[in-house]
mmCIF file as Biopython writes it, N, C-alpha, C and O atoms, coordinates in Angstrom:
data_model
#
loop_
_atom_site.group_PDB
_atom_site.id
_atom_site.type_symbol
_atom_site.label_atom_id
_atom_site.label_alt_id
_atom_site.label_comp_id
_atom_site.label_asym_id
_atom_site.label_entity_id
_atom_site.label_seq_id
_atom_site.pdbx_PDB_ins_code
_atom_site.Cartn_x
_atom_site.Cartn_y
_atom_site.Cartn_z
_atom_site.occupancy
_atom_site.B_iso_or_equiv
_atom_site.auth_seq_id
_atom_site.auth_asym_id
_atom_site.pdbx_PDB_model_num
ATOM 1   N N  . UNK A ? 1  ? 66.971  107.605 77.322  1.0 0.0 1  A 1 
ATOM 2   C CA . UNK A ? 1  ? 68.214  108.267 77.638  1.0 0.0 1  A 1 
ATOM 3   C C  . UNK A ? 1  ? 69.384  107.390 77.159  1.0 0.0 1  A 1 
ATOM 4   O O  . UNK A ? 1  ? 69.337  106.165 77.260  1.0 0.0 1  A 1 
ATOM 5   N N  . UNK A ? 2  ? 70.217  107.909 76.744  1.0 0.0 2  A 1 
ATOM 6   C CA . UNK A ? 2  ? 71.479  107.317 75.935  1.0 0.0 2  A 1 
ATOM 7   C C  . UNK A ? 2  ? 72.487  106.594 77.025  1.0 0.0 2  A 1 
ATOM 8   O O  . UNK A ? 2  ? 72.350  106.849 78.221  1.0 0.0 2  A 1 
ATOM 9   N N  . UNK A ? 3  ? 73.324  105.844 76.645  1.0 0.0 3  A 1 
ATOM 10  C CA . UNK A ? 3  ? 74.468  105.085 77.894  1.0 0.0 3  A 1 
ATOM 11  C C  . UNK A ? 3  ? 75.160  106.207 77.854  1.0 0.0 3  A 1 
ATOM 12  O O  . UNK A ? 3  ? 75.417  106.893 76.864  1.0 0.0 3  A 1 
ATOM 13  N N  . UNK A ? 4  ? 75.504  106.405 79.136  1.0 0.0 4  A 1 
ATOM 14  C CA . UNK A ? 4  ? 76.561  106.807 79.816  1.0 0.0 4  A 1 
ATOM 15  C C  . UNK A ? 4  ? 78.012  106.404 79.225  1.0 0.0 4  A 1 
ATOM 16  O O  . UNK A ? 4  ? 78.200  105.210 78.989  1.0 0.0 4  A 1 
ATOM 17  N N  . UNK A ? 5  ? 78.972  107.262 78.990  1.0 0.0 5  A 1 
ATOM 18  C CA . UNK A ? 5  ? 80.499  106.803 77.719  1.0 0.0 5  A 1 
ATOM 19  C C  . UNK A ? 5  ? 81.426  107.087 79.120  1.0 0.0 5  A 1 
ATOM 20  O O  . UNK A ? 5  ? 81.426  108.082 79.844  1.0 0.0 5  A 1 
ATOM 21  N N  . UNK A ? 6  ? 82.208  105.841 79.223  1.0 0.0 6  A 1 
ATOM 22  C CA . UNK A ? 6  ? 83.142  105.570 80.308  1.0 0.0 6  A 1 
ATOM 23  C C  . UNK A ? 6  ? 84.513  106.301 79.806  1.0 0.0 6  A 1 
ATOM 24  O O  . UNK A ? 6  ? 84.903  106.296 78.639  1.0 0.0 6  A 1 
ATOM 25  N N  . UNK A ? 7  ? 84.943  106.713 80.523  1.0 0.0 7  A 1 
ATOM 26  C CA . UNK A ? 7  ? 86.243  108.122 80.215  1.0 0.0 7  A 1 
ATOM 27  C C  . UNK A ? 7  ? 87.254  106.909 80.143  1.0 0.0 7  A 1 
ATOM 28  O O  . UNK A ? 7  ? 87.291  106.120 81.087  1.0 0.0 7  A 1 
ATOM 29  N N  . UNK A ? 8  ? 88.210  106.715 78.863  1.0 0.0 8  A 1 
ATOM 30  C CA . UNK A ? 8  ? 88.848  105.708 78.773  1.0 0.0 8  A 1 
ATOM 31  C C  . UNK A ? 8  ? 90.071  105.697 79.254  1.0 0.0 8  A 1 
ATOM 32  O O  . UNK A ? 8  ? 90.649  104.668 79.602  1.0 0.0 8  A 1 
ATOM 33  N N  . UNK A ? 9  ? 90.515  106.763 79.304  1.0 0.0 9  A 1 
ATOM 34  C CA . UNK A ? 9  ? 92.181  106.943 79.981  1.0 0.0 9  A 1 
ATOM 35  C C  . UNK A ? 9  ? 92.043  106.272 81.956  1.0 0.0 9  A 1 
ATOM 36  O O  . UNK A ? 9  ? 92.874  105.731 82.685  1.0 0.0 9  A 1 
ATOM 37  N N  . UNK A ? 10 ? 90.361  106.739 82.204  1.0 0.0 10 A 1 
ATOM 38  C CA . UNK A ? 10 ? 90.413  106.146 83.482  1.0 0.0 10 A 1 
ATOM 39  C C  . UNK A ? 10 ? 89.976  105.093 83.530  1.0 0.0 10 A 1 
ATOM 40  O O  . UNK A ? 10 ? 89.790  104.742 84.695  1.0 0.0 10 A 1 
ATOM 41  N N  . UNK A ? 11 ? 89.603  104.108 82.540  1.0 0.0 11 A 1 
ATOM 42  C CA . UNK A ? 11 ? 89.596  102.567 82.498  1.0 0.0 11 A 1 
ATOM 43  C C  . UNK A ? 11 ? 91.016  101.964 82.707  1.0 0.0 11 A 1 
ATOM 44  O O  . UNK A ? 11 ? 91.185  100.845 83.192  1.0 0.0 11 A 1 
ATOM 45  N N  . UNK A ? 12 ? 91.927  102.704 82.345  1.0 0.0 12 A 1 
ATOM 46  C CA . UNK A ? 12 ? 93.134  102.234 81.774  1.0 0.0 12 A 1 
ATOM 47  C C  . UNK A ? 12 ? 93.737  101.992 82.903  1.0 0.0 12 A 1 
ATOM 48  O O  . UNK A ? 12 ? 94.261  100.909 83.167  1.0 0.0 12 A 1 
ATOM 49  N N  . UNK A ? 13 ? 93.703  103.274 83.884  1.0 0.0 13 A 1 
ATOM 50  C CA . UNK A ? 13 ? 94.379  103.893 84.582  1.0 0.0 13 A 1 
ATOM 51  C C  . UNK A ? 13 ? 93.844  102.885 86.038  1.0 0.0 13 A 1 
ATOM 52  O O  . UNK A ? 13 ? 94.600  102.260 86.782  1.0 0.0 13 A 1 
ATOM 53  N N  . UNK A ? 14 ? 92.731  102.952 86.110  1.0 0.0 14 A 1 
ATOM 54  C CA . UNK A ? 14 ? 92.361  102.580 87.512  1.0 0.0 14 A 1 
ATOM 55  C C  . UNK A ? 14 ? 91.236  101.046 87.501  1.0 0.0 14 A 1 
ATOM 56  O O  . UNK A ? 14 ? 90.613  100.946 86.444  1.0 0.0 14 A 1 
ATOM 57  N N  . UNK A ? 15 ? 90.995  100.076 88.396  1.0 0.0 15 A 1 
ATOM 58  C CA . UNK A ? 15 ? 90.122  99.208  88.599  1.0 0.0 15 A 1 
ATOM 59  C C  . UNK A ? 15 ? 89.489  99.191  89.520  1.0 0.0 15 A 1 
ATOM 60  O O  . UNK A ? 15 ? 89.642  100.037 90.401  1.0 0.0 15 A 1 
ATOM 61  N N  . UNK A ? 16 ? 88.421  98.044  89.613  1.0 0.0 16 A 1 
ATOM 62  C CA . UNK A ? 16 ? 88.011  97.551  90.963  1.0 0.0 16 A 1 
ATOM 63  C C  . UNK A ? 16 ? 87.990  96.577  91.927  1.0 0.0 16 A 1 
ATOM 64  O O  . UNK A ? 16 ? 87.313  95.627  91.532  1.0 0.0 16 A 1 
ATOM 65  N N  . UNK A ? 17 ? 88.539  96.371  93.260  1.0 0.0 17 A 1 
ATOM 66  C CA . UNK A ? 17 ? 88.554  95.110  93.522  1.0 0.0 17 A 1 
ATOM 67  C C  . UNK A ? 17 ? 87.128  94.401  93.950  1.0 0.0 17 A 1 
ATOM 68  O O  . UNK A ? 17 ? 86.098  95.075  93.961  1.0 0.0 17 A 1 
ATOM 69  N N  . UNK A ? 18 ? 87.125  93.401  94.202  1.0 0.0 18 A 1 
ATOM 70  C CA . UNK A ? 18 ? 85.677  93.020  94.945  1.0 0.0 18 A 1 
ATOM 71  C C  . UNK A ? 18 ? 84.779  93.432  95.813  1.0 0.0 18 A 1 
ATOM 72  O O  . UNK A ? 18 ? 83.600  93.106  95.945  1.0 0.0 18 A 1 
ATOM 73  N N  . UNK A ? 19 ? 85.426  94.165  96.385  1.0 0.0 19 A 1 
ATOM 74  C CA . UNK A ? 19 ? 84.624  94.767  97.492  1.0 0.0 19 A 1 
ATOM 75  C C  . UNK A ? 19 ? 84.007  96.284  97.317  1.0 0.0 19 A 1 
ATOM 76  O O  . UNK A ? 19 ? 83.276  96.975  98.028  1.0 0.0 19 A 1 
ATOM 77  N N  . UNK A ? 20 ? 84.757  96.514  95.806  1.0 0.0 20 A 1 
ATOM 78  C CA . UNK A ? 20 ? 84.441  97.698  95.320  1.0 0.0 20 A 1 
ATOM 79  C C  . UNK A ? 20 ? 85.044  98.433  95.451  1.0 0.0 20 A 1 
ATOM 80  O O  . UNK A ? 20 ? 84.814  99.436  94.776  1.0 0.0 20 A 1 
ATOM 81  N N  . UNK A ? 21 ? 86.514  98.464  96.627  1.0 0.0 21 A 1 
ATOM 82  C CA . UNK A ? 21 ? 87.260  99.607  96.011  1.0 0.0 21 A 1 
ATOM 83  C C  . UNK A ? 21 ? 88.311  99.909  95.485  1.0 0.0 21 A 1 
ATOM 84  O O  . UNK A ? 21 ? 89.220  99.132  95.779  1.0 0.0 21 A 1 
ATOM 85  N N  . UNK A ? 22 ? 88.661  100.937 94.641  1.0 0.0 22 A 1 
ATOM 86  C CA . UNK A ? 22 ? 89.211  101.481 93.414  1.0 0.0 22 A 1 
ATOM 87  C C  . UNK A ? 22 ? 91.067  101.500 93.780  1.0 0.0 22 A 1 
ATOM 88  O O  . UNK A ? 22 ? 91.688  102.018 94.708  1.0 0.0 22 A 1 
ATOM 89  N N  . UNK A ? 23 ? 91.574  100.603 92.455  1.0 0.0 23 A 1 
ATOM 90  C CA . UNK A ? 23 ? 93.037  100.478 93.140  1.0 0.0 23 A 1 
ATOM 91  C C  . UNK A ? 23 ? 93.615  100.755 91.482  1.0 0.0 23 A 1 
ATOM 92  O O  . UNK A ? 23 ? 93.079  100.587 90.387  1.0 0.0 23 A 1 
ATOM 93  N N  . UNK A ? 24 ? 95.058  101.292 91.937  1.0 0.0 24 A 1 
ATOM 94  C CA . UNK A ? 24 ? 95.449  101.971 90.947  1.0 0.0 24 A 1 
ATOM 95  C C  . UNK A ? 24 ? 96.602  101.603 90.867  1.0 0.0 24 A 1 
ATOM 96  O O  . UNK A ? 24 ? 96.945  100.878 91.801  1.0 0.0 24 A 1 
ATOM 97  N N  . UNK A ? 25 ? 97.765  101.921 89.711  1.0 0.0 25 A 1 
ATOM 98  C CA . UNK A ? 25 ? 98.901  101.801 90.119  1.0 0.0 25 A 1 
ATOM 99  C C  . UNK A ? 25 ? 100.181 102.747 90.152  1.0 0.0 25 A 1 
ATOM 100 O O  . UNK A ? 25 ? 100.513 103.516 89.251  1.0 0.0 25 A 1 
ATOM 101 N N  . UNK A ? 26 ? 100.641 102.604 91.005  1.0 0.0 26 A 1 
ATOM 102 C CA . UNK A ? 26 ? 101.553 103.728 91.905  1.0 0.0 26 A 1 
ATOM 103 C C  . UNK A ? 26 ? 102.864 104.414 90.832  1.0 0.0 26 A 1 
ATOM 104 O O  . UNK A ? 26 ? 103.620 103.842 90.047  1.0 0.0 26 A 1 
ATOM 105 N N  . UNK A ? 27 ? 102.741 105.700 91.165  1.0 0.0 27 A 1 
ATOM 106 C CA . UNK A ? 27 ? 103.659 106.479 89.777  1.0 0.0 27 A 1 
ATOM 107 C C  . UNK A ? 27 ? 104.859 106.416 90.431  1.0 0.0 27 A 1 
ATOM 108 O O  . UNK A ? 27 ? 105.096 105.881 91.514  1.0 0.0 27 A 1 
ATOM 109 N N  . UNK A ? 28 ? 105.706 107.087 89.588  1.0 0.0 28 A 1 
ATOM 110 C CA . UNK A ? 28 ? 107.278 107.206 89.526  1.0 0.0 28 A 1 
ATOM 111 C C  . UNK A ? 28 ? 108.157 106.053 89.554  1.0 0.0 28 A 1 
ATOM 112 O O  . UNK A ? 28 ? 109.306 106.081 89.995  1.0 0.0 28 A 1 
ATOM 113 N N  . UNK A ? 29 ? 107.698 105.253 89.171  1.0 0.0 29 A 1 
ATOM 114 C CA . UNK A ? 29 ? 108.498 103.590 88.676  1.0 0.0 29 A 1 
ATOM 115 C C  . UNK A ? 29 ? 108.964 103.858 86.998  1.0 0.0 29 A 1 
ATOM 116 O O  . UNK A ? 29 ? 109.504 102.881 86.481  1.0 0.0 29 A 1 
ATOM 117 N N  . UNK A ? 30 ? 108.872 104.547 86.504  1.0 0.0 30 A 1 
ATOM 118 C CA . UNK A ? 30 ? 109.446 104.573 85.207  1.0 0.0 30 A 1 
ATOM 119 C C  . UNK A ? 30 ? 110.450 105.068 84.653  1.0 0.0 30 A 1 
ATOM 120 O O  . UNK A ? 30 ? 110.318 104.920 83.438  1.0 0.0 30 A 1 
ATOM 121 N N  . UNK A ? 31 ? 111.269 105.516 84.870  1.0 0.0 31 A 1 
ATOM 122 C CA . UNK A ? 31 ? 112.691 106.347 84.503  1.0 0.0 31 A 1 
ATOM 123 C C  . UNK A ? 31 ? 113.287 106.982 85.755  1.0 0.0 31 A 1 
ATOM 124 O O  . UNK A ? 31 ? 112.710 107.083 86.838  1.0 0.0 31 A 1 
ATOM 125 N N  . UNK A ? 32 ? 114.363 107.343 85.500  1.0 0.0 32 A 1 
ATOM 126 C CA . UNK A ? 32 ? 115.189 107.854 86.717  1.0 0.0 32 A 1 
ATOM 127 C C  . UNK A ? 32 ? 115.181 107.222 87.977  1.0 0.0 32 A 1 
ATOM 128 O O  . UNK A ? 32 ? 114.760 107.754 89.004  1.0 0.0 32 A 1 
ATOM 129 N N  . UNK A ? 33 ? 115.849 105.598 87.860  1.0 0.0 33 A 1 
ATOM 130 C CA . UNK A ? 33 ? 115.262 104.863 88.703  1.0 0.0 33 A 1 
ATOM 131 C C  . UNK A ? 33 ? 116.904 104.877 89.916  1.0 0.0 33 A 1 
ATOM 132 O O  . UNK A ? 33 ? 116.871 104.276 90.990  1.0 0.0 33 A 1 
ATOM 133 N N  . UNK A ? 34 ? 117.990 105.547 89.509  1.0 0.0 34 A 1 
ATOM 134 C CA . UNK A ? 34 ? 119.111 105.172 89.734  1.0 0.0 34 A 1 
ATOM 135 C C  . UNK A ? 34 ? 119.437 106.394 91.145  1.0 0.0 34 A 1 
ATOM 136 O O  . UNK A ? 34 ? 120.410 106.281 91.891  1.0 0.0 34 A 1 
ATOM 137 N N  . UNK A ? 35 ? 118.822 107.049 91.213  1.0 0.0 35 A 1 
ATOM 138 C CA . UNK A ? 35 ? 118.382 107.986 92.300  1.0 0.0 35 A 1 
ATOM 139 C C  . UNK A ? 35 ? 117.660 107.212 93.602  1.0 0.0 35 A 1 
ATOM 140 O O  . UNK A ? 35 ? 118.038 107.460 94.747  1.0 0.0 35 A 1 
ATOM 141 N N  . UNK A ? 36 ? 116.624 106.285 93.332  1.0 0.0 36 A 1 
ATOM 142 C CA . UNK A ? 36 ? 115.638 105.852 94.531  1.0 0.0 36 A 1 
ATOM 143 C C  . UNK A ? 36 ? 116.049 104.902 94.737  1.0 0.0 36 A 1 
ATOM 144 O O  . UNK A ? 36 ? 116.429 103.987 94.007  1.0 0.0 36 A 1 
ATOM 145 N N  . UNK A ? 37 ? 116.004 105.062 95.984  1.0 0.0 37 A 1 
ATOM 146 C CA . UNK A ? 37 ? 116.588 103.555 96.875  1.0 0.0 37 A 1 
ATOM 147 C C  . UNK A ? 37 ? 115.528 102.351 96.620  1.0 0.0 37 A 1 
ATOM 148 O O  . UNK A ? 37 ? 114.319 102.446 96.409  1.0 0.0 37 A 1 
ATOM 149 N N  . UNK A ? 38 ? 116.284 101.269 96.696  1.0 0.0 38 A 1 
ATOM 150 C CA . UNK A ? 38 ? 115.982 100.017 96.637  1.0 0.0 38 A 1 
ATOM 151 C C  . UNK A ? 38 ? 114.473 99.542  97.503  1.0 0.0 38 A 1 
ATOM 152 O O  . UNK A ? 38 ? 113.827 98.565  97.124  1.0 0.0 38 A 1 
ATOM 153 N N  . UNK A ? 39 ? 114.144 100.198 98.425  1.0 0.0 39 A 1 
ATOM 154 C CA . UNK A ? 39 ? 113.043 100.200 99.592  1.0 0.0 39 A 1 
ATOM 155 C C  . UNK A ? 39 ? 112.201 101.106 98.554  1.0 0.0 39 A 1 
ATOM 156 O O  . UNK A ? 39 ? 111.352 100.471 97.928  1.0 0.0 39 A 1 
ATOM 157 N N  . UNK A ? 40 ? 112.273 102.177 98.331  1.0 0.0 40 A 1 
ATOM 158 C CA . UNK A ? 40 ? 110.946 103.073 97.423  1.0 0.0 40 A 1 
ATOM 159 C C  . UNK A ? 40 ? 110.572 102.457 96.181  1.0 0.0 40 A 1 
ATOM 160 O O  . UNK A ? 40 ? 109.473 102.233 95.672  1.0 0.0 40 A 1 
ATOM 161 N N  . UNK A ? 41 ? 112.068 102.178 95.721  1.0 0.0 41 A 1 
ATOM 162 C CA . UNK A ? 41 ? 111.266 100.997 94.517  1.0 0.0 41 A 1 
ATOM 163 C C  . UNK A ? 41 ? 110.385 99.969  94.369  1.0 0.0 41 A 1 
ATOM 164 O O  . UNK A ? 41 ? 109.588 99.668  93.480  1.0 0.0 41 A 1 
ATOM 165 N N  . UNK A ? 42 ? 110.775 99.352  95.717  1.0 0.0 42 A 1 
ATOM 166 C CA . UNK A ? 42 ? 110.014 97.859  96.002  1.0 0.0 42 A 1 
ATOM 167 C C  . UNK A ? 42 ? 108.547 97.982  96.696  1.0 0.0 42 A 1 
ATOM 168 O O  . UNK A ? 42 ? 107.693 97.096  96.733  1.0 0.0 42 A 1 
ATOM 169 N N  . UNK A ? 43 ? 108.442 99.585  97.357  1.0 0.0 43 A 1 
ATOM 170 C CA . UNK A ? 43 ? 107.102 99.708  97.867  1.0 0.0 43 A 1 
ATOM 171 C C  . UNK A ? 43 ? 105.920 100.626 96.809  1.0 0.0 43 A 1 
ATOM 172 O O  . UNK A ? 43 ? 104.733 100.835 97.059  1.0 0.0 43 A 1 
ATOM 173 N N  . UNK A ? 44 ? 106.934 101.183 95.238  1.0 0.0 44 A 1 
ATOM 174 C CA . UNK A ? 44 ? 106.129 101.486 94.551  1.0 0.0 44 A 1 
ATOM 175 C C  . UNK A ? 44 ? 105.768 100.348 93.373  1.0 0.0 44 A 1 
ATOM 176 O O  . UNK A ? 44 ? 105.119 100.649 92.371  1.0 0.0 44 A 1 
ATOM 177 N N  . UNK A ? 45 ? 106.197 99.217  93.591  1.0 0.0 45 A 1 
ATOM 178 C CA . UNK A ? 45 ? 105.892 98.145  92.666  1.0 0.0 45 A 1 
ATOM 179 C C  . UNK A ? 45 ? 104.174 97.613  92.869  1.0 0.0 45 A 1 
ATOM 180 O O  . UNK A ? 45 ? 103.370 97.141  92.065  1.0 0.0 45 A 1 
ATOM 181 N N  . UNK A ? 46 ? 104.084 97.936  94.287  1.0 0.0 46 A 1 
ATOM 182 C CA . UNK A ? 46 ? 102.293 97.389  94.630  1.0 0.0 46 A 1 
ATOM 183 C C  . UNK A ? 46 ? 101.738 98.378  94.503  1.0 0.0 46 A 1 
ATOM 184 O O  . UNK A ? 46 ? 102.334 99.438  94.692  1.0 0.0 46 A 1 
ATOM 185 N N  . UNK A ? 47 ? 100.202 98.336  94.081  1.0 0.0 47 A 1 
ATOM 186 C CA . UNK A ? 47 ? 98.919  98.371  94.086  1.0 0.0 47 A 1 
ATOM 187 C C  . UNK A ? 47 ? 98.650  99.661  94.783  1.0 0.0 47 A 1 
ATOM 188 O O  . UNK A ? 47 ? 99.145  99.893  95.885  1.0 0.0 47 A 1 
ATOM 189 N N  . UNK A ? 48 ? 98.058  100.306 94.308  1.0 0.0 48 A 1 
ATOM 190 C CA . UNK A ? 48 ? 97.387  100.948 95.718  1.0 0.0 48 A 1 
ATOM 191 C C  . UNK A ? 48 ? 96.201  100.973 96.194  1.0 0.0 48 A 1 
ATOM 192 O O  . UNK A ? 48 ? 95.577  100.002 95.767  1.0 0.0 48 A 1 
ATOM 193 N N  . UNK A ? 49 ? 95.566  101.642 96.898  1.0 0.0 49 A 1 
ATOM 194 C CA . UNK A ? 49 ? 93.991  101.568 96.960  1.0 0.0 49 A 1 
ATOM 195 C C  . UNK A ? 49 ? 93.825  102.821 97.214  1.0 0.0 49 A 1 
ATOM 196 O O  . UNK A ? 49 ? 94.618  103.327 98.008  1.0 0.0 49 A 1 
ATOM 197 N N  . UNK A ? 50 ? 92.857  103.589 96.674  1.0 0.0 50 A 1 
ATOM 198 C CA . UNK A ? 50 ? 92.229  105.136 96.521  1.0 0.0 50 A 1 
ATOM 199 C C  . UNK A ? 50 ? 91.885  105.405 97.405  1.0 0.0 50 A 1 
ATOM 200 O O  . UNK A ? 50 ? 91.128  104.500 97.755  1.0 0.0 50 A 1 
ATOM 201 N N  . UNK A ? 51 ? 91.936  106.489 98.476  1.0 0.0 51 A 1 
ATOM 202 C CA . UNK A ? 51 ? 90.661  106.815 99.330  1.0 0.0 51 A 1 
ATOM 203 C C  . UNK A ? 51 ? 89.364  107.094 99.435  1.0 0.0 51 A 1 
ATOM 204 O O  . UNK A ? 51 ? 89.003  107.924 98.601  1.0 0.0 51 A 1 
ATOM 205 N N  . UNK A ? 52 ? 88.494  106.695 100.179 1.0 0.0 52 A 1 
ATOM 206 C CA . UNK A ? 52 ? 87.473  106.887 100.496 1.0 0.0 52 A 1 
ATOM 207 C C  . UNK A ? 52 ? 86.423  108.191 99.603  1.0 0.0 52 A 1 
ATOM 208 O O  . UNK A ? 52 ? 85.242  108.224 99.257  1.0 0.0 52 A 1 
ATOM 209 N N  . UNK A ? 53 ? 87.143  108.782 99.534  1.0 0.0 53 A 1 
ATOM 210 C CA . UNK A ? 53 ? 87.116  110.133 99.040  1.0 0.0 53 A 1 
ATOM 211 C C  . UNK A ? 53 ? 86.789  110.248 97.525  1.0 0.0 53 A 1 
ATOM 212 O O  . UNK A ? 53 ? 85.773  110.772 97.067  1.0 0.0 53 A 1 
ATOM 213 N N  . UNK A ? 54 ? 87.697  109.740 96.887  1.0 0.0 54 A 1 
ATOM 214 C CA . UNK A ? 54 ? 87.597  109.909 95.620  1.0 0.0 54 A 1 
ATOM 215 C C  . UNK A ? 54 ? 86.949  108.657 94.731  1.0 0.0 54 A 1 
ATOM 216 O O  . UNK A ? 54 ? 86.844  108.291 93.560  1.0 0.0 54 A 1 
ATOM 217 N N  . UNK A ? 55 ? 86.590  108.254 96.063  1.0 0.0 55 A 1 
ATOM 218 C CA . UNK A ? 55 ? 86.141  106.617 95.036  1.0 0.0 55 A 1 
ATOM 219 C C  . UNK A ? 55 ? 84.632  107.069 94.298  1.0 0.0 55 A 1 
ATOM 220 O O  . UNK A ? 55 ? 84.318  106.584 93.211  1.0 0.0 55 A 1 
ATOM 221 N N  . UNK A ? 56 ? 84.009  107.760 94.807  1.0 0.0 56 A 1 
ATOM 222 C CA . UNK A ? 56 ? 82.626  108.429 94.600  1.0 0.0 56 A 1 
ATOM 223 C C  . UNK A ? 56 ? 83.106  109.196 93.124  1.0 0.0 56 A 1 
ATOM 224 O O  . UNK A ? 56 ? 82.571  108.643 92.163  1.0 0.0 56 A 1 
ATOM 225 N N  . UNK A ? 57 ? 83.798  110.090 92.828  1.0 0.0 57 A 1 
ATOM 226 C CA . UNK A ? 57 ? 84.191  110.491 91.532  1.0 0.0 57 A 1 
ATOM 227 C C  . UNK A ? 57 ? 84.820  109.841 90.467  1.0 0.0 57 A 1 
ATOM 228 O O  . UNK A ? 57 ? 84.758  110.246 89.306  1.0 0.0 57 A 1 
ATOM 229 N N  . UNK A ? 58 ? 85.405  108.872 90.821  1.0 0.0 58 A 1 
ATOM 230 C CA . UNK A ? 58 ? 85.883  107.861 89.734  1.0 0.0 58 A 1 
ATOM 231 C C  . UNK A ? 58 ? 84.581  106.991 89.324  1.0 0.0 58 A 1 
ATOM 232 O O  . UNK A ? 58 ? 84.442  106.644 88.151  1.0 0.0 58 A 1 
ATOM 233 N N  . UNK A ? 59 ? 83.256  106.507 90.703  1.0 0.0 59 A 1 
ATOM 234 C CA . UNK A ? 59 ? 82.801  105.425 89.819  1.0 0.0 59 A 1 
ATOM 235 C C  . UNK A ? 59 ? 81.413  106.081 89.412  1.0 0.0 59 A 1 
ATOM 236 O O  . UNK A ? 59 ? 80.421  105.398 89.161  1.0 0.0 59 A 1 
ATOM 237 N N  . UNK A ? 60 ? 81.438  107.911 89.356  1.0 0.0 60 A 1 
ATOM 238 C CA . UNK A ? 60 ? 80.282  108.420 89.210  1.0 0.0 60 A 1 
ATOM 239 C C  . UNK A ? 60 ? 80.503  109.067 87.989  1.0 0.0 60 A 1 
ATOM 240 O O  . UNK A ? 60 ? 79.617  109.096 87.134  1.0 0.0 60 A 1 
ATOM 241 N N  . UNK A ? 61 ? 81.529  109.555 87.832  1.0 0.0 61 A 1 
ATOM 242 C CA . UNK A ? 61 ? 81.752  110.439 86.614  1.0 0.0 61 A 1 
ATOM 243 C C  . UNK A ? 61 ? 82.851  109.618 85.352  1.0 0.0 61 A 1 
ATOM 244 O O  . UNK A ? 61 ? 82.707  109.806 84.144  1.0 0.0 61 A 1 
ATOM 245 N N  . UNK A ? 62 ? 84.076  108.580 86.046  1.0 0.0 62 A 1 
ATOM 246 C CA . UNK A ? 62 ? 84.878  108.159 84.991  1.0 0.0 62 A 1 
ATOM 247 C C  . UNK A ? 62 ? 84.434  107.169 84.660  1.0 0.0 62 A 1 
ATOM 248 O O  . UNK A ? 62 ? 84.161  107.127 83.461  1.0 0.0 62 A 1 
ATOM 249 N N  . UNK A ? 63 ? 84.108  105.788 85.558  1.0 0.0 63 A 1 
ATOM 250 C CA . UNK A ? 63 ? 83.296  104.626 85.826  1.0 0.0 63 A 1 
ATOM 251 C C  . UNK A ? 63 ? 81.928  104.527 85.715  1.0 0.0 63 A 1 
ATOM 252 O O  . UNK A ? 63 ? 81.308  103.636 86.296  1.0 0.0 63 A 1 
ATOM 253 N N  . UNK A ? 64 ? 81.515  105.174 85.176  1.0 0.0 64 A 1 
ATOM 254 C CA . UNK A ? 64 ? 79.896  104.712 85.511  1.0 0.0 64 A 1 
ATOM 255 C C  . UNK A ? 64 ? 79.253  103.326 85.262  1.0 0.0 64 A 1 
ATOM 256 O O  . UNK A ? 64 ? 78.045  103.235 85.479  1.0 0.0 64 A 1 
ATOM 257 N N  . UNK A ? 65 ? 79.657  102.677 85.003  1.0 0.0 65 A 1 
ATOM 258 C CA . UNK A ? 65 ? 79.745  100.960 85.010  1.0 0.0 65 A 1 
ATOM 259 C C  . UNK A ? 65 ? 80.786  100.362 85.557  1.0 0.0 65 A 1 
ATOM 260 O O  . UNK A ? 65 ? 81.092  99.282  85.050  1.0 0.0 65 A 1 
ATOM 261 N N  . UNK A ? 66 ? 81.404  100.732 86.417  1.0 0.0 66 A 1 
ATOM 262 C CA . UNK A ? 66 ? 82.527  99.852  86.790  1.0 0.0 66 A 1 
ATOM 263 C C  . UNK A ? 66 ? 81.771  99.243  87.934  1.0 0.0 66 A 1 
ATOM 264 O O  . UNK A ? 66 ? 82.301  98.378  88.633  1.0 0.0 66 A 1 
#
């Protein structure tokens, strides 16, 4: 049976931490920044971590080696 081909936009897009779960990084930081307060900016600068939920479809279908 042939390798499994890792979906590359979701390599790009998402990782893993050590413990295995899937952290991403947080949208609407890129343009039209002069609207959002100083507090939304600074709490979309971190990391996030995926839920529970979807971690099973990212490392089954986009990840299959991650």
């Amino acid at each position: 049976m042939p390798k499994m081909k890792t979906k590359k936009s979701a390599a790009k897009r998402y990782s893993f931490t050590g413990t295995g779960k899937v952290k991403y990084k947080k949208q609407n930081l890129r343009h039209i920044l002069t609207k959002k307060s100083s507090k939304r900016k600074r709490k979309l600068r971190h990391s996030g971590i995926l839920s529970a939920d979807n971690v099973a479809v990212i490392r089954k279908r986009l990840l299959p080696y991650g």
